[in-house]
N, C-alpha and C positions, 0 to 999 in steps of 0.2 A: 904540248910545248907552247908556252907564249910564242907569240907573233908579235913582230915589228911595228908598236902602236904609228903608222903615221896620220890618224884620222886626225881631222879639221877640229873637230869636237862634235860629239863630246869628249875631251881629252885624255893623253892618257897619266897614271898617276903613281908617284912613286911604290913599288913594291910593298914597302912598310907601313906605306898610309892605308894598303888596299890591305893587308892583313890585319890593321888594326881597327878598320873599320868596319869588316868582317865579325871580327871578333866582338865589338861594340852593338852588332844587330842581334848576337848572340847573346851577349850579357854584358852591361857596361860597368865595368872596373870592379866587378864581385858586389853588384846590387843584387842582384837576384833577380832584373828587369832588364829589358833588352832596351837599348837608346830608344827605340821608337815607339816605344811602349811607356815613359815617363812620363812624365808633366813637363813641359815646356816653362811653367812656374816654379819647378822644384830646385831646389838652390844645387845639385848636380849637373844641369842642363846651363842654370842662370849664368853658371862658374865657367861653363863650354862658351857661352858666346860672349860672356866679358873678355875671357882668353882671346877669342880669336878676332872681335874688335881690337883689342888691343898689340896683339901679334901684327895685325894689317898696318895699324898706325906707328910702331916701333918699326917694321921693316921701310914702309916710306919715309921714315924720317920727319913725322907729323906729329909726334908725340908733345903735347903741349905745348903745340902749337895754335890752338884753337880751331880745330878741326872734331870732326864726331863721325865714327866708322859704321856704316850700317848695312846689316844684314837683311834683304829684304827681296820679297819676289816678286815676278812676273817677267824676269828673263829684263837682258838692256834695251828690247822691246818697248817698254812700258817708261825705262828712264828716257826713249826718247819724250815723251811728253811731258812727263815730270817736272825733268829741267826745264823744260817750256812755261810749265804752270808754275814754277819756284824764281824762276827767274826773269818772265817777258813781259815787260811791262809796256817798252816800244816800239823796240824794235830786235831781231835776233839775226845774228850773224853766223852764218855755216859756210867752212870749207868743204867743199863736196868730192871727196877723194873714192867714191865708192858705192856700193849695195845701202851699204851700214848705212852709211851717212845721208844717200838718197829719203831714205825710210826717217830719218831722221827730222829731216825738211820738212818731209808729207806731214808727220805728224806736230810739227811744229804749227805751220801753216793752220792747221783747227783752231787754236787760238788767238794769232796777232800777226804782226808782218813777219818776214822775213828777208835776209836778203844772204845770196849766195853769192859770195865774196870771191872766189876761184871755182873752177870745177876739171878733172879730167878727163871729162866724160868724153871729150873730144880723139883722145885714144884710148877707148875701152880702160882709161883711168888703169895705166900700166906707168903712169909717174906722180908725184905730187906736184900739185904746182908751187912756186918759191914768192913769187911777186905779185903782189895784193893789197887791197888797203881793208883794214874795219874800219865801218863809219861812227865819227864819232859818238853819236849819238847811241849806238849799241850797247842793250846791256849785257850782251854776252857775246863769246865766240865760241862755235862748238867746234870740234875737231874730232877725228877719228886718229888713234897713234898708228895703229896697224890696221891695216884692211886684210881680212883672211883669205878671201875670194883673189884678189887680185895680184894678193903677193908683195903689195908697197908697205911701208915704214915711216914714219914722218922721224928725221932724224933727230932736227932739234925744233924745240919747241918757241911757236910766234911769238914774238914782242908784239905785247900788245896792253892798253892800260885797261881795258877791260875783262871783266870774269872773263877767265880761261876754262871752257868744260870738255870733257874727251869721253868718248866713250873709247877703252881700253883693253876692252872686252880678250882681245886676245893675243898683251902684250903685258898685261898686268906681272908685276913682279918679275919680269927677266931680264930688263938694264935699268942703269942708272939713269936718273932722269932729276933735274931739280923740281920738284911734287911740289912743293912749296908754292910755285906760278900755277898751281891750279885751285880754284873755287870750289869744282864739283868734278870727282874724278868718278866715272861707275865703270864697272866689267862683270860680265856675266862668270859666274864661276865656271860651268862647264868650258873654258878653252884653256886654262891654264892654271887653275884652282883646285876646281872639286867636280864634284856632279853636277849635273843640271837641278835644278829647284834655286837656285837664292842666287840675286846678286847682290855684290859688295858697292855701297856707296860712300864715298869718303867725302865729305861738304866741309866747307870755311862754313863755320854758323853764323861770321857776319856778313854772308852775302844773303844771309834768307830775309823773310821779314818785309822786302822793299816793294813789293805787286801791291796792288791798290783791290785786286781781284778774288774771289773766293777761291783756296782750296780744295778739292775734294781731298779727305780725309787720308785715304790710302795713295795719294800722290804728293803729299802735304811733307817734305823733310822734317821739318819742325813736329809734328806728329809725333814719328817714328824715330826721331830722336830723345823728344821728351820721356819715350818708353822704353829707350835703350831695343831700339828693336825689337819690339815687343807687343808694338800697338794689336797685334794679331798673333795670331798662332806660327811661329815662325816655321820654315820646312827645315827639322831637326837635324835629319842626317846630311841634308848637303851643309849645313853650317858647321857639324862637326868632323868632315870629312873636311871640310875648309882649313877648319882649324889646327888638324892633323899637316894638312900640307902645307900650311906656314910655319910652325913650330919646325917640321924637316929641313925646310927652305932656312930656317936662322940657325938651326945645330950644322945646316951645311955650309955658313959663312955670309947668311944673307944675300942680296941681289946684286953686290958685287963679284961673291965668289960666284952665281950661276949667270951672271952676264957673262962671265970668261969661258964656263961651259959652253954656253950658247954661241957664242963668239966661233967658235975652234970649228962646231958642229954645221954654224952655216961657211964656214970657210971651205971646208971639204966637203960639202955638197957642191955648193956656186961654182968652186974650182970644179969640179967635175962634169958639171954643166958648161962651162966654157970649152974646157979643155976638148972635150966629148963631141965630133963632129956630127954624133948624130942627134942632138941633143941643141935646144936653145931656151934661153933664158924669156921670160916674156918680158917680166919688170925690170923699168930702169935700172942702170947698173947703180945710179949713186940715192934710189931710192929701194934699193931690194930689203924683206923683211928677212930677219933673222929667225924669225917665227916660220914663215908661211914660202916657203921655195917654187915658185909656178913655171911649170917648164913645160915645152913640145915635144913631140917624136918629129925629125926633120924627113921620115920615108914614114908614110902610112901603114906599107907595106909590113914595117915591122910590129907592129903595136899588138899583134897577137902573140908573137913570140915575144915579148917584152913582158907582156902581162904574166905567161905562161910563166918565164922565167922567174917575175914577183911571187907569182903565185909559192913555186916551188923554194922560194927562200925565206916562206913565211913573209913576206912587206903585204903588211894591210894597210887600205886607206888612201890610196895616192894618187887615186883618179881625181882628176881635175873638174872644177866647177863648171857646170854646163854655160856661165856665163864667160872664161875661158878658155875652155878644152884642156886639150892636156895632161898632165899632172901635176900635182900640190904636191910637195913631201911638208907637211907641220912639223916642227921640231921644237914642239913645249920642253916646258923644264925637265918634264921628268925622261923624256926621251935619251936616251943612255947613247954616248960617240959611235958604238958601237954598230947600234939600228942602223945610225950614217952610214955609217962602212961598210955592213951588206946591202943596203942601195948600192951604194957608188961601183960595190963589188959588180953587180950584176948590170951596172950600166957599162964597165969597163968589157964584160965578158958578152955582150950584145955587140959592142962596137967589132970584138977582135973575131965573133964568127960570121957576124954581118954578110 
Protein backbone atom coordinates (compact mmCIF):
# COMPACT_ATOMS: atom_id res chain seq x y z
CA UNK A 1 0.00 0.00 0.00
CA UNK A 2 1.37 3.63 -0.71
CA UNK A 3 2.54 5.53 2.15
CA UNK A 4 1.97 9.11 2.84
CA UNK A 5 4.85 10.76 0.66
CA UNK A 6 5.78 13.71 3.29
CA UNK A 7 9.59 13.56 2.39
CA UNK A 8 11.44 16.98 1.78
CA UNK A 9 12.70 15.54 -1.57
CA UNK A 10 13.17 13.94 -3.33
CA UNK A 11 9.47 14.51 -3.84
CA UNK A 12 6.73 12.99 -4.25
CA UNK A 13 4.92 12.82 -7.70
CA UNK A 14 1.51 12.55 -9.19
CA UNK A 15 0.28 8.93 -9.68
CA UNK A 16 -0.06 9.36 -13.40
CA UNK A 17 3.27 10.85 -14.06
CA UNK A 18 4.79 7.75 -12.05
CA UNK A 19 2.87 5.27 -14.31
CA UNK A 20 3.79 7.04 -17.19
CA UNK A 21 7.21 7.24 -16.67
CA UNK A 22 7.33 3.76 -15.73
CA UNK A 23 6.08 2.87 -18.64
CA UNK A 24 8.35 5.16 -20.85
CA UNK A 25 11.57 3.18 -19.08
CA UNK A 26 9.68 0.25 -20.53
CA UNK A 27 9.05 1.40 -24.04
CA UNK A 28 8.57 5.08 -24.99
CA UNK A 29 5.16 5.66 -27.05
CA UNK A 30 5.61 2.07 -29.20
CA UNK A 31 9.30 2.81 -30.39
CA UNK A 32 10.40 -0.37 -29.64
CA UNK A 33 13.33 1.60 -27.19
CA UNK A 34 13.12 2.40 -23.81
CA UNK A 35 13.52 6.48 -23.15
CA UNK A 36 16.91 5.76 -21.75
CA UNK A 37 17.98 3.90 -24.33
CA UNK A 38 17.42 6.67 -27.31
CA UNK A 39 19.53 9.33 -28.49
CA UNK A 40 19.11 12.44 -26.76
CA UNK A 41 19.60 13.82 -30.53
CA UNK A 42 16.82 11.92 -31.94
CA UNK A 43 13.81 14.14 -32.79
CA UNK A 44 11.61 11.92 -30.13
CA UNK A 45 13.67 13.06 -27.16
CA UNK A 46 14.30 16.74 -29.02
CA UNK A 47 10.15 16.87 -29.01
CA UNK A 48 10.29 15.86 -25.06
CA UNK A 49 12.43 18.75 -24.01
CA UNK A 50 11.14 21.41 -26.40
CA UNK A 51 7.63 20.26 -24.65
CA UNK A 52 8.72 20.61 -21.37
CA UNK A 53 10.95 24.10 -22.00
CA UNK A 54 7.99 25.26 -23.14
CA UNK A 55 5.21 23.88 -20.76
CA UNK A 56 7.73 25.62 -17.80
CA UNK A 57 7.60 28.96 -19.80
CA UNK A 58 3.68 28.90 -20.63
CA UNK A 59 2.77 27.94 -16.92
CA UNK A 60 4.90 30.98 -15.58
CA UNK A 61 3.57 33.14 -17.73
CA UNK A 62 7.03 33.87 -19.74
CA UNK A 63 5.99 32.94 -22.93
CA UNK A 64 7.55 35.57 -25.22
CA UNK A 65 8.41 37.22 -23.04
CA UNK A 66 12.22 37.03 -23.68
CA UNK A 67 13.13 34.58 -21.48
CA UNK A 68 14.78 30.88 -22.54
CA UNK A 69 13.88 27.74 -20.10
CA UNK A 70 16.64 25.40 -19.39
CA UNK A 71 17.05 22.05 -18.61
CA UNK A 72 20.24 21.43 -17.05
CA UNK A 73 22.37 19.50 -14.28
CA UNK A 74 24.23 19.54 -11.39
CA UNK A 75 21.35 20.06 -8.83
CA UNK A 76 20.63 24.22 -7.67
CA UNK A 77 24.05 23.41 -6.19
CA UNK A 78 25.89 24.30 -9.02
CA UNK A 79 23.45 27.39 -10.00
CA UNK A 80 24.57 28.80 -6.93
CA UNK A 81 27.84 29.82 -8.93
CA UNK A 82 26.51 30.00 -12.09
CA UNK A 83 24.55 32.91 -11.46
CA UNK A 84 27.73 34.32 -9.85
CA UNK A 85 29.72 33.66 -13.05
CA UNK A 86 26.53 35.08 -15.48
CA UNK A 87 25.98 37.80 -13.55
CA UNK A 88 28.87 39.42 -10.90
CA UNK A 89 30.65 41.74 -12.27
CA UNK A 90 30.68 44.06 -8.87
CA UNK A 91 29.27 43.36 -6.62
CA UNK A 92 26.40 40.60 -5.52
CA UNK A 93 23.74 40.93 -3.10
CA UNK A 94 22.07 37.92 -1.03
CA UNK A 95 19.30 37.71 1.41
CA UNK A 96 20.32 35.03 3.67
CA UNK A 97 17.13 33.34 4.94
CA UNK A 98 18.77 29.92 5.36
CA UNK A 99 20.99 26.51 4.59
CA UNK A 100 20.13 27.31 0.83
CA UNK A 101 21.08 30.62 0.67
CA UNK A 102 24.24 30.34 3.12
CA UNK A 103 25.81 27.83 0.41
CA UNK A 104 24.75 30.34 -1.88
CA UNK A 105 27.22 33.24 -0.50
CA UNK A 106 30.00 30.70 0.05
CA UNK A 107 29.94 29.95 -3.38
CA UNK A 108 29.48 33.30 -4.60
CA UNK A 109 32.34 34.75 -2.52
CA UNK A 110 34.94 32.44 -5.04
CA UNK A 111 34.41 34.89 -7.39
CA UNK A 112 33.76 38.67 -6.52
CA UNK A 113 32.34 40.65 -3.60
CA UNK A 114 29.50 40.02 -1.98
CA UNK A 115 27.28 41.68 0.31
CA UNK A 116 24.60 40.23 2.67
CA UNK A 117 21.81 42.53 2.81
CA UNK A 118 19.49 40.85 5.85
CA UNK A 119 20.17 37.54 7.29
CA UNK A 120 18.06 35.36 9.92
CA UNK A 121 20.40 33.72 11.15
CA UNK A 122 19.97 35.36 14.40
CA UNK A 123 16.89 33.05 15.20
CA UNK A 124 17.89 29.90 13.69
CA UNK A 125 16.19 31.84 10.41
CA UNK A 126 12.63 30.82 11.58
CA UNK A 127 11.46 34.33 9.95
CA UNK A 128 12.35 36.42 6.88
CA UNK A 129 13.65 39.53 7.36
CA UNK A 130 11.29 42.57 5.70
CA UNK A 131 13.61 45.73 6.03
CA UNK A 132 16.73 46.12 3.97
CA UNK A 133 18.40 47.98 1.46
CA UNK A 134 20.31 46.62 -1.98
CA UNK A 135 23.23 48.74 -2.75
CA UNK A 136 22.96 50.52 -5.57
CA UNK A 137 25.72 49.50 -7.17
CA UNK A 138 24.48 45.63 -7.15
CA UNK A 139 24.21 43.76 -10.11
CA UNK A 140 22.05 41.29 -8.62
CA UNK A 141 19.92 40.22 -5.60
CA UNK A 142 19.67 36.64 -4.88
CA UNK A 143 16.83 35.39 -2.74
CA UNK A 144 15.71 32.07 -1.66
CA UNK A 145 11.25 31.87 -2.15
CA UNK A 146 11.10 29.00 0.24
CA UNK A 147 13.63 27.47 2.63
CA UNK A 148 12.78 23.62 3.01
CA UNK A 149 14.78 23.19 6.28
CA UNK A 150 13.27 25.86 8.09
CA UNK A 151 9.87 26.08 7.07
CA UNK A 152 9.77 30.01 5.98
CA UNK A 153 8.24 31.52 2.54
CA UNK A 154 9.13 34.83 1.22
CA UNK A 155 5.50 35.98 0.59
CA UNK A 156 6.12 38.78 -1.71
CA UNK A 157 8.63 39.51 -3.64
CA UNK A 158 11.56 42.64 -3.10
CA UNK A 159 11.22 45.93 -5.01
CA UNK A 160 14.08 46.33 -6.25
CA UNK A 161 15.69 47.89 -9.72
CA UNK A 162 18.15 45.33 -9.97
CA UNK A 163 18.33 41.54 -11.39
CA UNK A 164 16.10 39.68 -9.21
CA UNK A 165 17.55 35.76 -8.85
CA UNK A 166 15.93 33.06 -6.60
CA UNK A 167 16.60 29.91 -6.09
CA UNK A 168 13.01 28.24 -6.01
CA UNK A 169 14.04 25.07 -5.63
CA UNK A 170 11.27 23.98 -3.55
CA UNK A 171 8.35 26.23 -4.34
CA UNK A 172 8.53 26.14 -7.96
CA UNK A 173 5.18 26.03 -9.70
CA UNK A 174 2.67 26.05 -6.56
CA UNK A 175 1.58 29.85 -6.34
CA UNK A 176 1.06 32.61 -8.07
CA UNK A 177 3.87 34.91 -8.21
CA UNK A 178 4.57 37.89 -10.71
CA UNK A 179 7.85 35.62 -12.56
CA UNK A 180 8.14 38.50 -14.73
CA UNK A 181 10.45 40.64 -11.82
CA UNK A 182 12.80 37.77 -12.10
CA UNK A 183 16.06 37.75 -14.38
CA UNK A 184 17.18 34.22 -13.43
CA UNK A 185 14.78 31.86 -11.63
CA UNK A 186 16.37 28.13 -10.98
CA UNK A 187 14.88 25.08 -8.97
CA UNK A 188 16.13 21.84 -8.68
CA UNK A 189 13.43 19.30 -10.03
CA UNK A 190 13.62 16.87 -7.33
CA UNK A 191 11.39 18.97 -4.62
CA UNK A 192 8.39 19.77 -6.53
CA UNK A 193 8.97 18.59 -10.30
CA UNK A 194 10.48 15.39 -11.06
CA UNK A 195 13.44 13.24 -10.02
CA UNK A 196 16.72 14.30 -9.05
CA UNK A 197 19.23 14.57 -12.23
CA UNK A 198 18.14 18.30 -13.97
CA UNK A 199 17.45 21.57 -12.88
CA UNK A 200 15.11 23.95 -14.46
CA UNK A 201 16.51 27.40 -15.38
CA UNK A 202 14.43 30.19 -16.56
CA UNK A 203 16.89 33.57 -17.53
CA UNK A 204 15.81 37.03 -19.06
CA UNK A 205 18.55 36.56 -22.11
CA UNK A 206 19.07 40.29 -21.71
CA UNK A 207 20.55 40.20 -18.41
CA UNK A 208 23.41 37.69 -19.78
CA UNK A 209 26.15 39.00 -21.78
CA UNK A 210 27.22 42.00 -19.15
CA UNK A 211 30.65 40.20 -17.00
CA UNK A 212 33.80 41.35 -18.50
CA UNK A 213 35.04 37.81 -17.17
CA UNK A 214 35.45 34.23 -18.75
CA UNK A 215 32.85 31.58 -18.62
CA UNK A 216 33.40 28.22 -18.01
CA UNK A 217 31.47 26.46 -20.59
CA UNK A 218 29.12 24.20 -18.65
CA UNK A 219 28.18 27.48 -16.25
CA UNK A 220 27.98 29.64 -19.30
CA UNK A 221 23.73 30.43 -19.69
CA UNK A 222 24.43 31.68 -23.09
CA UNK A 223 26.00 28.19 -23.82
CA UNK A 224 23.21 26.16 -23.03
CA UNK A 225 20.75 28.09 -24.43
CA UNK A 226 22.39 28.59 -27.76
CA UNK A 227 21.92 24.54 -27.63
CA UNK A 228 18.46 24.50 -26.50
CA UNK A 229 19.90 22.54 -23.70
CA UNK A 230 21.74 20.42 -25.33
CA UNK A 231 25.22 21.64 -24.98
CA UNK A 232 25.72 18.01 -23.34
CA UNK A 233 24.13 15.10 -22.90
CA UNK A 234 21.04 16.01 -21.05
CA UNK A 235 19.86 13.52 -17.96
CA UNK A 236 16.75 12.12 -20.14
CA UNK A 237 14.44 10.85 -17.69
CA UNK A 238 14.38 13.38 -15.14
CA UNK A 239 13.53 15.93 -17.94
CA UNK A 240 10.86 13.68 -19.19
CA UNK A 241 9.52 12.90 -16.00
CA UNK A 242 9.58 16.77 -15.81
CA UNK A 243 7.77 17.11 -18.56
CA UNK A 244 5.02 14.76 -17.50
CA UNK A 245 4.55 16.72 -14.40
CA UNK A 246 3.90 19.99 -16.09
CA UNK A 247 1.75 18.89 -18.78
CA UNK A 248 -0.57 17.37 -15.40
CA UNK A 249 -0.05 20.48 -13.43
CA UNK A 250 -1.74 22.61 -16.84
CA UNK A 251 -4.60 19.67 -17.59
CA UNK A 252 -5.05 20.39 -13.77
CA UNK A 253 -5.87 24.17 -14.20
CA UNK A 254 -2.14 25.40 -13.97
CA UNK A 255 -0.55 27.21 -10.74
CA UNK A 256 -3.60 28.93 -9.92
CA UNK A 257 -5.79 25.86 -9.72
CA UNK A 258 -2.90 24.06 -7.33
CA UNK A 259 -1.91 27.28 -5.31
CA UNK A 260 -5.75 26.71 -4.10
CA UNK A 261 -4.89 23.04 -3.38
CA UNK A 262 -1.99 24.04 -1.52
CA UNK A 263 -3.62 26.71 0.12
CA UNK A 264 -6.58 24.36 1.78
CA UNK A 265 -3.56 21.62 2.65
CA UNK A 266 -1.29 24.12 4.59
CA UNK A 267 -4.39 25.54 6.18
CA UNK A 268 -5.35 22.13 7.93
CA UNK A 269 -2.15 21.24 8.81
CA UNK A 270 -1.08 24.94 10.62
CA UNK A 271 -4.54 24.90 12.08
CA UNK A 272 -3.76 21.85 13.61
CA UNK A 273 -0.48 22.64 14.84
CA UNK A 274 -1.88 25.58 16.54
CA UNK A 275 -4.87 24.20 17.80
CA UNK A 276 -2.87 21.02 19.08
CA UNK A 277 -1.39 21.74 22.64
CA UNK A 278 0.91 19.34 22.17
CA UNK A 279 2.25 20.44 19.17
CA UNK A 280 4.08 24.01 18.04
CA UNK A 281 4.72 25.79 15.12
CA UNK A 282 8.66 26.74 14.72
CA UNK A 283 8.25 29.44 11.75
CA UNK A 284 6.95 32.67 11.95
CA UNK A 285 3.30 32.76 11.72
CA UNK A 286 3.30 35.56 8.78
CA UNK A 287 6.18 33.91 7.15
CA UNK A 288 5.26 29.96 7.30
CA UNK A 289 5.78 27.94 3.90
CA UNK A 290 2.94 26.30 2.29
CA UNK A 291 5.34 23.84 1.25
CA UNK A 292 7.40 22.93 4.16
CA UNK A 293 5.26 22.76 7.73
CA UNK A 294 8.20 22.54 10.73
CA UNK A 295 6.75 21.72 13.92
CA UNK A 296 7.93 20.38 17.73
CA UNK A 297 6.52 17.61 20.11
CA UNK A 298 5.98 20.06 23.15
CA UNK A 299 6.57 16.59 25.78
CA UNK A 300 9.56 14.66 24.70
CA UNK A 301 8.19 11.95 26.38
CA UNK A 302 5.90 11.34 23.54
CA UNK A 303 7.87 11.34 20.41
CA UNK A 304 8.02 7.51 20.58
CA UNK A 305 4.49 7.05 20.68
CA UNK A 306 4.01 9.67 17.98
CA UNK A 307 6.41 8.12 15.73
CA UNK A 308 4.85 4.71 16.43
CA UNK A 309 1.47 5.96 15.64
CA UNK A 310 3.10 7.56 11.94
CA UNK A 311 4.43 4.65 11.55
CA UNK A 312 1.31 2.66 11.82
CA UNK A 313 -0.72 5.15 9.56
CA UNK A 314 1.71 4.72 6.73
CA UNK A 315 3.19 8.94 7.15
CA UNK A 316 6.66 8.70 5.86
CA UNK A 317 9.22 11.49 5.81
CA UNK A 318 8.44 13.86 8.56
CA UNK A 319 11.15 13.81 10.76
CA UNK A 320 12.55 17.07 11.00
CA UNK A 321 15.99 18.57 9.82
CA UNK A 322 18.75 18.05 12.27
CA UNK A 323 19.37 21.77 11.86
CA UNK A 324 15.66 22.12 13.52
CA UNK A 325 14.52 19.06 15.18
CA UNK A 326 11.27 18.21 14.99
CA UNK A 327 9.21 17.55 12.32
CA UNK A 328 8.65 18.77 8.62
CA UNK A 329 5.40 17.63 7.07
CA UNK A 330 6.38 18.85 2.90
CA UNK A 331 3.15 19.19 1.14
CA UNK A 332 4.29 19.44 -2.64
CA UNK A 333 1.97 19.57 -5.33
CA UNK A 334 1.28 16.24 -5.72
CA UNK A 335 0.64 15.46 -2.18
CA UNK A 336 -3.26 14.57 -2.13
CA UNK A 337 -5.61 16.69 1.07
CA UNK A 338 -6.00 13.56 2.15
CA UNK A 339 -2.03 12.58 3.39
CA UNK A 340 -3.08 16.14 5.42
CA UNK A 341 -5.80 14.56 7.05
CA UNK A 342 -4.18 11.33 8.32
CA UNK A 343 -1.46 13.47 9.98
CA UNK A 344 -3.68 15.83 11.60
CA UNK A 345 -5.68 12.55 12.14
CA UNK A 346 -3.07 11.08 14.28
CA UNK A 347 -1.97 14.23 15.76
CA UNK A 348 -5.65 14.72 17.03
CA UNK A 349 -5.56 11.00 18.38
CA UNK A 350 -1.94 11.50 20.42
CA UNK A 351 -3.44 14.63 21.93
CA UNK A 352 -6.91 12.78 23.19
CA UNK A 353 -4.82 9.56 24.74
CA UNK A 354 -1.98 11.63 25.84
Amino acid sequence: MKKHNFSAGPCILPDEVMQQAAQAVQELDGSGLSLIEISHRSAAFIEIMDKACALALELLGLTDKGYKALFLQGGASTQFLATAYNLLENKGAYLNTGTWSTKAIKEAKLLGEVVEVASSADANFNYIPKEYAVPADADYLHITTNNTIFGTQIKALPETDTVLVSDSSSDIFSRQLDFSKFGILYAGAQKNMGPAGTTLVVVKEEVLGKVTHKIPSMLDYAVHGAKDSMFNTPPVFAVYTSMLTLDWLQKLGGIKAIEAKNNAKAELMYGEIDRNPLFKGFAALEDRSTMNATFTLEKAELKERFDSMCADALISGINGHRSVGGYRASMYNALPLASVQTLVDVMKELERTA
